[in-house]
C-alpha positions in Angstrom: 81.3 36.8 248.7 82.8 40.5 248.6 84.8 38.9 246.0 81.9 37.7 243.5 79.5 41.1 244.7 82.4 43.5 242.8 83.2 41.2 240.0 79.3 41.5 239.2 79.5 45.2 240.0 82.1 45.5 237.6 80.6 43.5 234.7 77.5 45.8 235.3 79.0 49.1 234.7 80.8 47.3 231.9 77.4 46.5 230.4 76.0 50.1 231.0 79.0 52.1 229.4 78.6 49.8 225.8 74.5 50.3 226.2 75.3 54.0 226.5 77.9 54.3 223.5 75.5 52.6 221.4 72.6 54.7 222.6 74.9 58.0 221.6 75.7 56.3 218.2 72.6 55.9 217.3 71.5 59.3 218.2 74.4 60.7 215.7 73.3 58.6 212.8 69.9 59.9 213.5 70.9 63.8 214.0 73.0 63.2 210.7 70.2 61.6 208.7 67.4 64.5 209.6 70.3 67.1 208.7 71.3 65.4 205.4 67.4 65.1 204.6 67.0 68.6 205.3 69.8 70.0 203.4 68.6 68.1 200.2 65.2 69.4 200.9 66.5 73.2 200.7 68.9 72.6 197.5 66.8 72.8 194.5 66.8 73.6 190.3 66.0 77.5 190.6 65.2 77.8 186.6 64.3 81.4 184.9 64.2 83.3 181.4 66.1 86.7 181.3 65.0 89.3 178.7 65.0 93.0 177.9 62.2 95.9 178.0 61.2 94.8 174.8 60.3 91.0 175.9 63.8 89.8 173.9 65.9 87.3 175.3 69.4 88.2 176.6 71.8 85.7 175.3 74.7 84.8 178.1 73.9 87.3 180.9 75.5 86.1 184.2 73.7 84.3 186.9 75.5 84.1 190.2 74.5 83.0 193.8 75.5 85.9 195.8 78.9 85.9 198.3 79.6 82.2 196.5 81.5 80.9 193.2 77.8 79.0 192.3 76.7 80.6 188.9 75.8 80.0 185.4 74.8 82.2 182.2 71.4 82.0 180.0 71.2 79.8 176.5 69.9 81.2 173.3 66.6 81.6 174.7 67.7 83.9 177.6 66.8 80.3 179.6 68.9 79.4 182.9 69.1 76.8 185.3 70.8 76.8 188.5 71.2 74.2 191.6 70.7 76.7 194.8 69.0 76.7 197.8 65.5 78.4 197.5 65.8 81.9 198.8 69.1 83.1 198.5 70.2 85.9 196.7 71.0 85.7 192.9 73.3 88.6 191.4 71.8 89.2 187.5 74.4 90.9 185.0 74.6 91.7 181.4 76.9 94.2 179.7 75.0 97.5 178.9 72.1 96.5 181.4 71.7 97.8 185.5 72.6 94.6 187.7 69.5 93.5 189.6 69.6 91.6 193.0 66.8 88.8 193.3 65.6 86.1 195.6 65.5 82.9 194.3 62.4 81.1 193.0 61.1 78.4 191.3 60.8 79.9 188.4 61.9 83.3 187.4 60.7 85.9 184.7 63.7 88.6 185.5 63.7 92.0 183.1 66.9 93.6 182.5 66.7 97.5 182.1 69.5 98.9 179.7 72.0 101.3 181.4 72.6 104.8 179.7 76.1 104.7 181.2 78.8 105.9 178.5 81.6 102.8 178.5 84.9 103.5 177.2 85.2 104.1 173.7 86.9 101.5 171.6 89.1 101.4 168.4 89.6 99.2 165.8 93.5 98.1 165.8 95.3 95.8 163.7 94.8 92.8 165.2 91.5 93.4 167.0 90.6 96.5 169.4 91.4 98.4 172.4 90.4 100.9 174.9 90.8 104.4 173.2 92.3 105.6 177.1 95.1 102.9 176.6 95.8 103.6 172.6 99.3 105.2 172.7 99.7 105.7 168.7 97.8 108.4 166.8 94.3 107.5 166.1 90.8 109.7 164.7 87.6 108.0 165.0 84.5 108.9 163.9 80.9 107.4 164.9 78.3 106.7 162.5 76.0 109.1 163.8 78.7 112.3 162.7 78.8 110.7 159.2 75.1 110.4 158.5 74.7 113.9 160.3 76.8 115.3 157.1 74.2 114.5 154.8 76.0 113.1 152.0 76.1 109.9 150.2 79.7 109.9 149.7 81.7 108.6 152.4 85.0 111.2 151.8 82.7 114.1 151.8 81.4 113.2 154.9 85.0 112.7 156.7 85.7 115.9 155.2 86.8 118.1 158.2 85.7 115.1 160.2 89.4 114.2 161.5 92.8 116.6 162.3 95.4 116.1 160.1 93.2 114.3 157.7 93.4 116.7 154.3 90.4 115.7 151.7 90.1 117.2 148.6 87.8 116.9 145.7 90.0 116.1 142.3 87.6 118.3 139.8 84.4 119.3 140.4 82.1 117.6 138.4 79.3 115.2 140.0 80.6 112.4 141.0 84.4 113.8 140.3 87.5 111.5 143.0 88.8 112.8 145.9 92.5 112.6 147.1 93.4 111.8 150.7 96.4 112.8 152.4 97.0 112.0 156.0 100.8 111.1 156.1 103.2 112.3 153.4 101.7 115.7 152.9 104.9 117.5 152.9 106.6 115.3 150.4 107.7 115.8 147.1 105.5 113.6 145.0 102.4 113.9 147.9 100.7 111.5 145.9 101.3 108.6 148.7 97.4 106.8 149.2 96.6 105.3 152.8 95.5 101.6 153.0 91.7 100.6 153.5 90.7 98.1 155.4 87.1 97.4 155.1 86.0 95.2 158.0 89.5 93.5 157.9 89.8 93.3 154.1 92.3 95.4 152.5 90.4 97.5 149.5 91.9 99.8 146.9 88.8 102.3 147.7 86.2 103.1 149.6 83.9 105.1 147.0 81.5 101.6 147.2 80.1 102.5 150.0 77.2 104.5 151.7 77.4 106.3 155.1 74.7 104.8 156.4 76.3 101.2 155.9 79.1 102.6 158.0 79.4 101.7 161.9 82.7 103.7 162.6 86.0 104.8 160.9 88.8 104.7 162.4 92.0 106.6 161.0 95.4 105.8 162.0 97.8 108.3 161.7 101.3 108.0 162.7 104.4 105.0 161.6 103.3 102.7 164.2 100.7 101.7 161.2 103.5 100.4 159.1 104.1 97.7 161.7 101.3 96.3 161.1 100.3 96.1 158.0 103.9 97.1 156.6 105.3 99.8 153.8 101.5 99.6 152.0 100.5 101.6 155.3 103.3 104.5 155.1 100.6 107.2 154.4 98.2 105.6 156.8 95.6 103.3 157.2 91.6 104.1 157.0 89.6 101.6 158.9 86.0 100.8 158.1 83.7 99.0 160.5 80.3 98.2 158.6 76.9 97.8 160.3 75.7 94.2 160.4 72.4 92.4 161.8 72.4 93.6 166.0 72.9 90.4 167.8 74.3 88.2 165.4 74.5 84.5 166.2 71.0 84.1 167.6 68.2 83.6 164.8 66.3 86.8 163.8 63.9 87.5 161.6 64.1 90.0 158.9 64.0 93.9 159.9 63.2 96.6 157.7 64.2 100.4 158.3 64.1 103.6 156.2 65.9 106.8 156.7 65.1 110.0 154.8 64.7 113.6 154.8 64.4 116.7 152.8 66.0 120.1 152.8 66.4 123.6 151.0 69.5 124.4 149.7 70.1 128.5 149.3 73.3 130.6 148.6 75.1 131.3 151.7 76.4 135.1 151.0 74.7 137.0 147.6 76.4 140.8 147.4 74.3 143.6 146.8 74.6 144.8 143.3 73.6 147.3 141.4 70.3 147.8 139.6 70.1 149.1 135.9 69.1 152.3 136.7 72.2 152.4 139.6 74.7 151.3 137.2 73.7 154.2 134.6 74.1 157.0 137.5 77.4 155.2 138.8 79.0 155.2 135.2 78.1 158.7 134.2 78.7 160.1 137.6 82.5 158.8 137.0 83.0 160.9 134.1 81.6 164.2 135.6 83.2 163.4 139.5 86.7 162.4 140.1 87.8 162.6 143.5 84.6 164.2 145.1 85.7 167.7 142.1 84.0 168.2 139.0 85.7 167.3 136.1 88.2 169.9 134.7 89.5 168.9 130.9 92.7 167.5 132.7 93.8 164.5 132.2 94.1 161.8 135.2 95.0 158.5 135.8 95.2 155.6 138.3 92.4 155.0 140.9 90.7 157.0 143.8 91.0 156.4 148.1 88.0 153.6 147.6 90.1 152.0 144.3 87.5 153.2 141.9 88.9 154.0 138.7 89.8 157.1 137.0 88.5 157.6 133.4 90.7 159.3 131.3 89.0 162.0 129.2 90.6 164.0 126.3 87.3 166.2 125.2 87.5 169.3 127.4 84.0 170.1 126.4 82.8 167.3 127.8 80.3 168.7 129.4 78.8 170.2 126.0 79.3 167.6 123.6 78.6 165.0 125.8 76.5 165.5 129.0 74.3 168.3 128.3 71.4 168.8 125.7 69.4 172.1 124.7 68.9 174.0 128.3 69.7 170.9 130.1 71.4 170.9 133.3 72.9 167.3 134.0 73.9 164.4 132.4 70.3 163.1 133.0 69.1 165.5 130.3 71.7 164.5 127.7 70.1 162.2 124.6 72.5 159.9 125.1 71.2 159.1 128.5 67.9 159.0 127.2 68.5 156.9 124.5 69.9 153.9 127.5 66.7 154.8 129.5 64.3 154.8 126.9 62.2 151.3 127.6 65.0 149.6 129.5 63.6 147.8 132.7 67.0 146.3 134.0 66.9 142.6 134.6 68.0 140.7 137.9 71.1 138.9 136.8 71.3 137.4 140.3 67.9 136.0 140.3 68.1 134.1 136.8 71.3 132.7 137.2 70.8 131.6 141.1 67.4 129.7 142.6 66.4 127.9 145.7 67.9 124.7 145.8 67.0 121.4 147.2 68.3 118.1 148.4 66.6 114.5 149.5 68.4 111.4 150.9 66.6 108.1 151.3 68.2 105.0 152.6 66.6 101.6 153.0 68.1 98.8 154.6 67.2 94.8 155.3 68.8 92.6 158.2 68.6 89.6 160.1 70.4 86.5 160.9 70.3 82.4 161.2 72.2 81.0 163.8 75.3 80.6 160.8 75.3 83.5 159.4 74.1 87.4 159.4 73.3 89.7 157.0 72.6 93.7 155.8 71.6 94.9 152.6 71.0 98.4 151.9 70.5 101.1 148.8 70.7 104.4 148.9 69.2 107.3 146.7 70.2 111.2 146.4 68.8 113.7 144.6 70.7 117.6 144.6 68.7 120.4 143.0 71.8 122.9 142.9 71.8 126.8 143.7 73.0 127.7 140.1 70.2 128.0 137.7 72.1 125.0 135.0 69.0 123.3 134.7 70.8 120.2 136.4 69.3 118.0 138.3 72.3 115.4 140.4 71.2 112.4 141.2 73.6 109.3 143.0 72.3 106.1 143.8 
């Protein structure tokens, strides 16, 4: 009986362990299920539009769950759409714009501000650009803003004294006249050695086509490491020419319309004093009666004074007689000579007729825009110089 009581003992505890393993089991599955339910409940589309002060969209500005590899960038419409758990932390970036830290949302209207931070300036190479900080050859650049600042509608003229070691020089001075630049070869024999342009990658015999207000930046290069690029038609050095083209190009915009224009006076920098009519009578005669601070004596004397005025030389002793004095007269004032030159003579201004305020106007108007294939600019320029010197001239470029 002891024998069949344990045998049944056993088979009971046998029968409790599997009831409680499958009990356990089905506890798991359970825990697992609720878990997995609640995890998909959490992880969501977060969708948003990114766009700048002015209500733009920002084309491919980074999107990226913080502390995690889980990220994506906006379309053409500035659109995103990321799968994330609602509430985290997304990290929003865009070059040229302050990063912003949000939580996430359903949907998200996020507005980028634009950073005034100065980034490293870059130079056009020959086969693309660089950081000017890691450009070991020797290399001038200048901005758009110094060459419109110059004023001028020709693009030499306003380089000129733009770059070291960069020698400009009008060819004749006419309107319009050439200019020759030197920047390697200026020792030479010949020095007629021209540098290469290369206008937005294009090599070009000039540059006298264009306006600087179509110009984005120039960039000079000056020593031999040129020549390895663009080989023995760079020996005197290459100009580089970056042009200005629709902002933003491959995203549709519409058309956009500026001006640019201003007017100024023109006026001769240094004008000596000179010497009125009457002053120029007093001056001459006084020479003729005063050498050397001493009256004149009937010698004869050559060569000039401590101030390099001239001596007069006078052979008529009697000068003073014959030439200077009249009946009871004292001076040379009272000769009739002197009257004669006085008599109705008001002097003119010599300085006044041949000189005159000048003036000079600039206008610039320009078109751009782009379809999602292509961009473009067009632009026309107009000058107009009233010069200083009274020619009756009027210069006008277009």
């Amino acid at each position: 009986m002891n024998s069949n009581f344990c045998g049944k003992h056993q088979s009971l505890i046998a029968v409790m362990f599997c009831f409680i393993f499958l009990l356990s089991g089905s506890y798991a599955y359970a825990a697992t299920e609720a878990l997995s339910t609640h995890s998909t409940q959490q992880t969501r589309q977060i969708r948003g539009i990114i766009t700048d002060a002015n209500g733009d969209p920002i084309i491919g500005a980074s999107v990226l769950e913080k502390g995690t590899a889980n990220g994506t960038i906006t379309g053409l419409d500035g659109k995103f759409t990321l799968s994330c758990s609602e509430g985290v932390e997304l990290v929003i970036s865009y070059i040229g714009y302050y990063m912003q830290t949000l939580k996430a949302t359903s949907n998200m209207k996020i507005s980028l501000r634009e950073s005034t931070q100065t980034l490293d300036e870059v130079v056009v190479v020959g086969y693309g650009t660089m950081k000017k900080s890691d450009l070991t050859g020797s290399v001038g650049s200048v901005s758009s803003e110094k060459l419109v600042a110059r004023g001028s509608t020709r693009l030499e003229d306003a380089l000129q004294g733009s770059v070291p070691g960069v020698n400009i020089t009008q060819s004749n001075s006419r309107a319009g006249g050439g200019f020759d630049i030197q920047i390697r070869g200026q020792t030479s024999i010949n020095k007629q050695a021209s540098p290469l342009y290369v206008i937005d990658g294009i090599v070009s015999s000039s540059m006298d086509f264009l306006n600087p207000e179509d110009i984005e930046r120039v960039d000079i290069l000056k020593d031999a490491s040129s020549t390895a690029i663009y080989g023995s038609r760079a020996s005197a050095g290459v100009i580089m020419i970056t042009t200005k083209g629709a902002k933003g190009a491959g995203k549709p915009q519409r058309v956009s319309v500026a001006y640019d224009g201003y007017y100024g006076i023109r006026k001769v920098t240094r004008m000596p004093d000179f010497m009125n009519a009457q002053q120029f009578i007093d001056y001459r005669f006084a020479r003729f009666t005063l050498l050397d601070g001493k009256k004149y004596d009937g010698s004869s004397r050559k060569g000039v004074d401590a101030s390099g005025v001239p001596h007069y030389q006078i052979d008529e002793a009697n000068l003073a007689t014959a030439f200077l004095k009249r009946d009871g007269g004292a001076d040379y004032r009272d000769s009739k000579i002197y009257e004669m030159m006085m008599s109705g003579m008001d002097g003119y201004d010599w300085t006044d007729l041949v000189t005159r305020t000048g003036a000079q106007q600039n206008h610039y108007i320009s078109a751009n825009g782009a379809t999602d294939k292509i961009t473009y600019r067009l632009g026309v320029g107009y000058q107009a110089i009233r010069m200083c010197l009274n020619t009756m001239i009027t210069h006008v470029t277009t």
